[in-house]
Structures are given as structure tokens and as C-alpha cells.
C-alpha positions as CSV (number, residue, x, y, z in Angstrom):
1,X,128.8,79.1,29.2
2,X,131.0,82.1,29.0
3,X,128.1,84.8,28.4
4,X,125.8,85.9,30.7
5,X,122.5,85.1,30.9
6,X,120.3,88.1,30.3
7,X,122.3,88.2,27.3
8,X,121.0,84.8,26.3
9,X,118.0,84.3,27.3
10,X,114.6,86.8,28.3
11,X,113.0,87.6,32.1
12,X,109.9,85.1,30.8
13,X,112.1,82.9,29.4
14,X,114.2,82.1,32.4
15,X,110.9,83.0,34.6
16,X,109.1,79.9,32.9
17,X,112.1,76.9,33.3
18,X,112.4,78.8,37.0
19,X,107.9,77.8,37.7
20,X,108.3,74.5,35.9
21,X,111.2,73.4,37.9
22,X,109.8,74.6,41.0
23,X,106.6,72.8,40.0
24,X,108.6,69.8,39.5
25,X,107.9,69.6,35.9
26,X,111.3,69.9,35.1
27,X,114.3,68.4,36.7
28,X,117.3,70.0,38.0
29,X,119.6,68.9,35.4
30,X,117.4,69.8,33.0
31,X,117.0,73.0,34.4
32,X,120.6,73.6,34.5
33,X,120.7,72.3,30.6
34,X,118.4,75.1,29.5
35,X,119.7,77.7,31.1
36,X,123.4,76.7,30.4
37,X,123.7,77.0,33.9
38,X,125.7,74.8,36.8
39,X,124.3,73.6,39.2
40,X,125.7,76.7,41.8
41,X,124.5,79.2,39.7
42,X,121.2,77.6,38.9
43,X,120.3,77.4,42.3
44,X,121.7,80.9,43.0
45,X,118.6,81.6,40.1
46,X,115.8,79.6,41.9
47,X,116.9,81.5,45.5
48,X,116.4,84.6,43.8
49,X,113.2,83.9,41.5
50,X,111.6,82.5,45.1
51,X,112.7,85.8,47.0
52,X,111.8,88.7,44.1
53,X,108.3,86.6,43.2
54,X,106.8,88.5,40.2
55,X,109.4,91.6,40.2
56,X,111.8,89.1,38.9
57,X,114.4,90.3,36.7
58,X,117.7,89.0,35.0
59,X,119.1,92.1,34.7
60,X,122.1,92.8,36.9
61,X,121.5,94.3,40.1
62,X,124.0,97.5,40.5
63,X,124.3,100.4,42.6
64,X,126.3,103.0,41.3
65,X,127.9,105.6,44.0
């Protein structure tokens, strides 16, 4: 998909496919499929969700000088 994700989809919602994948109730593929994701950026998701824990966010991460 073209559009980014926290344009799509909500913190919980991606939060939720995020915990069920990791709790191997959802596969990788179908992971990717409801995120609209490859597989490269959906693991880039699952590093980050495992490293932020509950102050997970979609939002962009900037810094602005």
C-alpha cells in the first residue's frame, strides 16, 4: 500500500494484530495482510512494538531542529 499506516489504521488497532502475532495467534502473512504491510516493514513494526512496550505509537517519530 501507498499510504501510511497511522493513516490507515489506529495505535490499538495495529497494537492488537502486533500481541496476537507475537502470541502466535496470528501468522506472519496474516499479519502482513492486515496491516497492508510486507514482510520488511512488518517486521520493522514488531521490532519496534517489542522495544516501545506500552508507549507504543504509530505516529511518526520526528525531531525538528
Amino acid at each position: 500500500m501507498t499510504d501510511h499506516i497511522h493513516k490507515r489504521l489506529t495505535d490499538e488497532q495495529v497494537r492488537t494484530i502486533l500481541d496476537r502475532y507475537l502470541k502466535k495467534e496470528l501468522s506472519g502473512e496474516q499479519g502482513m495482510n492486515l496491516l497492508g504491510l510486507k514482510r520488511r516493514g512488518f517486521l520493522k513494526w514488531v521490532r519496534r512494538y517489542k522495544e516501545q512496550g506500552k508507549d507504543f505509537s504509530i505516529l511518526p517519530n520526528r525531531t525538528y531542529i
